[in-house]
C-alpha positions as CSV (number, residue, x, y, z in Angstrom):
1,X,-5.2,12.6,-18.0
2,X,-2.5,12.6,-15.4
3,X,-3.6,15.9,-14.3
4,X,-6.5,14.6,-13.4
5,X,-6.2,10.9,-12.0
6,X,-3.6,13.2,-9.3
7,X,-5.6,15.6,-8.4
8,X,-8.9,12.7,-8.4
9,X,-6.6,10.1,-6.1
10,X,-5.0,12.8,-3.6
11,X,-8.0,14.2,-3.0
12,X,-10.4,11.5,-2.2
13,X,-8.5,7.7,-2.4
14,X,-7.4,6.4,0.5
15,X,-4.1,5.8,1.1
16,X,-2.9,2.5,-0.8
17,X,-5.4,2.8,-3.4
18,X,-4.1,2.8,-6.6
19,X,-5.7,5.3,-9.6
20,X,-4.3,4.2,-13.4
21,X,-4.8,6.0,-16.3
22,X,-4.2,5.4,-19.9
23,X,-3.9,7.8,-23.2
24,X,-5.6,5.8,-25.9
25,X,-4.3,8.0,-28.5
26,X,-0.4,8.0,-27.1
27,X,-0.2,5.2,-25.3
28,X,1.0,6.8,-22.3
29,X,0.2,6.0,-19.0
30,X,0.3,6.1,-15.4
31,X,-0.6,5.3,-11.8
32,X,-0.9,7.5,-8.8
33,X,-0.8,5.9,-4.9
34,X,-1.6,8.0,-2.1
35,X,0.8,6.3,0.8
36,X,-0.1,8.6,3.5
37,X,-1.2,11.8,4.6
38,X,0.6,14.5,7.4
39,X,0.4,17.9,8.1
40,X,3.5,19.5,8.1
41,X,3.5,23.8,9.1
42,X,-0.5,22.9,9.2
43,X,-0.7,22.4,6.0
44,X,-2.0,19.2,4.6
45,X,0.5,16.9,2.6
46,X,0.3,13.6,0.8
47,X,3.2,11.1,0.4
48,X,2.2,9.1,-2.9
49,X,3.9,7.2,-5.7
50,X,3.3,8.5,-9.2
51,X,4.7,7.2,-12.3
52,X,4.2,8.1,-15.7
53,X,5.2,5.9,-18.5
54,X,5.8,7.9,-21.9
55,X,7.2,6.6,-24.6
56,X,8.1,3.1,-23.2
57,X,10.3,5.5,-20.3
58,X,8.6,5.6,-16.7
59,X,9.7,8.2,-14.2
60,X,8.1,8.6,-10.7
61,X,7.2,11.4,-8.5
62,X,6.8,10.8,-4.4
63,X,5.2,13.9,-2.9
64,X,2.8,16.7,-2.8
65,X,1.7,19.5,-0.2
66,X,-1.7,21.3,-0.5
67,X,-1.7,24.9,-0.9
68,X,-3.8,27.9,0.5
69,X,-6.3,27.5,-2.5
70,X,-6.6,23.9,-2.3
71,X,-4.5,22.8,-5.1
72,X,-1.2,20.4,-4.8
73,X,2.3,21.4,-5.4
74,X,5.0,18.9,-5.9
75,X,7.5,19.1,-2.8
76,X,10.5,16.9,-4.0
């Protein structure tokens, strides 16, 4: 489910609009923020704020950069 609402909210929300997500069978959850988008070496990046709440712990995650076959690696 994180997986997903990344990949959903990097690729196609704009930046500032929030995706959530929620594991009814957990009770984990998350949000993922697109703040802005650059190009750095021409190759697309996103700036976002992700953070994923497991087990009553959250931890966050603040960028990504698009590779060659169009999926998103984690930069820092």
């Amino acid at each position: 489910m994180a997986a997903d609402s990344a990949a959903r909210a990097l690729e196609s929300s704009p930046s500032g609009q929030t995706v959530a997500w929620q594991n009814p069978d957990s009770g984990n959850s998350g949000t993922v923020t697109p703040v802005r988008t650059y190009q750095s070496g021409g190759t697309y990046c996103r700036e976002y704020q992700q953070t994923i709440t497991i087990g009553g712990q959250a931890g966050t995650v603040i960028r990504d950069r698009r590779q060659a076959d169009g999926s998103w690696k984690i930069v820092s």
